[in-house]
N, C-alpha and C positions, 0 to 999 in steps of 0.2 A: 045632679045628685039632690039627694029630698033632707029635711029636716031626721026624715027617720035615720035614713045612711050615716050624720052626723052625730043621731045619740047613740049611734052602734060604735061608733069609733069612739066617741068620749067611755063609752062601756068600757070597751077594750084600756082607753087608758087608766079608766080606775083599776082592772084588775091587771096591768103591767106596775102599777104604784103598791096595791097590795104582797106583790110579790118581791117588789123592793122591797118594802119592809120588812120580806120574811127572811130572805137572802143571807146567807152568814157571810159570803165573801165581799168583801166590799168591791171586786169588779163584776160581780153578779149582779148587786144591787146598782151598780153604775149602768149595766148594761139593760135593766129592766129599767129604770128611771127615762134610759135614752129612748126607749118603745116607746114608754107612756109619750114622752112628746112628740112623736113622731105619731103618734096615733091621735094629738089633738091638734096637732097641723094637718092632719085630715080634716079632723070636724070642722074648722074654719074652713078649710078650703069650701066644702059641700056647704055651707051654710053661706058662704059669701056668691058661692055659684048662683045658689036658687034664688037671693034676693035680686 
């Protein structure tokens, strides 16, 4: 995986945290919270790959 691969996933987690924040239910926003990290345990991953 390339550096690109992992600003595409930190994308994705800024806009899984934006949607936290929008979230009125609070397991909504628990469960968009859980994306975001899980989408920036990707970008580590690909970035630790490539170096």
């Amino acid at each position: 995986m390339s550096e690109e691969q992992a600003d595409r996933y930190r994308t994705e987690a800024e806009k899984c945290r934006r949607l936290a924040e929008r979230a009125i239910k609070q397991p909504d926003r628990e469960a968009w919270l859980r994306l975001a990290a899980d989408w920036l345990k990707l970008a580590e991953g690909a970035s630790v790959r490539k170096g």
